[in-house]
N, C-alpha and C positions, 0 to 999 in steps of 0.2 A: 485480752484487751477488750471484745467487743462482752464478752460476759461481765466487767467490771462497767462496761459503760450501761449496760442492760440495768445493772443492778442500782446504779446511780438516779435509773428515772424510776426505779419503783420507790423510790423515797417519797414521804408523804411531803405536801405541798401548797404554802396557803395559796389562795387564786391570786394574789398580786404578782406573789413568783412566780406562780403557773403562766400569769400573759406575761410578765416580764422575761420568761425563760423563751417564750418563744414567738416575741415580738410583736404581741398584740396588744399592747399598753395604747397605743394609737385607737387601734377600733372600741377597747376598753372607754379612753375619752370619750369617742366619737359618740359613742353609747349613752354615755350619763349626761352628754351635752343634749342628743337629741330628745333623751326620758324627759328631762329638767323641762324642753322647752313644748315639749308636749305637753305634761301636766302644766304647763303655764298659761297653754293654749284655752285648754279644755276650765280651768279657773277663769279665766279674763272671758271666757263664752257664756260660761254661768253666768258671771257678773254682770256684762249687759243685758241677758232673758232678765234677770233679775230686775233691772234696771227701767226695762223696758215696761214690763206687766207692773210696776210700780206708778209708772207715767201714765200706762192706761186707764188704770185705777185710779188715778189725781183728772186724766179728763172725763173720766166716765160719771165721777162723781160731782166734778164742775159743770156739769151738762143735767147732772139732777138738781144738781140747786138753781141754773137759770131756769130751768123747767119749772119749778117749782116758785121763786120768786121773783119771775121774770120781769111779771109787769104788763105784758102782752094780753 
């Protein structure tokens, strides 16, 4: 009995059966929930540096043209 159950996990295994076989389907979620909201993080952080040095460059350059045709 315990050689036929032996022989039963050496069977090959895709990784869904493998957490499903032994109850990690949850940490599996937990996993791709936290990947997803990470690369979401690190995209929406880019995107305001982005955002940001874009603005600065709009006042940096609205501050060369008062300079320049200010009037003063």
């Amino acid at each position: 009995m315990a050689e036929r159950r032996r022989a039963s996990f050496s069977l090959p295994m895709t990784t869904i059966e493998t957490f499903a076989a032994r109850g990690d389907l949850a940490h599996l979620a937990l996993f791709l929930w936290a990947s997803s909201a990470s690369a979401l993080a690190a995209f929406a952080l880019r995107e305001v540096a982005a955002a940001s040095r874009r603005f600065d460059d709009f006042v940096r350059e609205l501050a060369r043209f008062n300079d320049t045709f200010g009037g003063h």
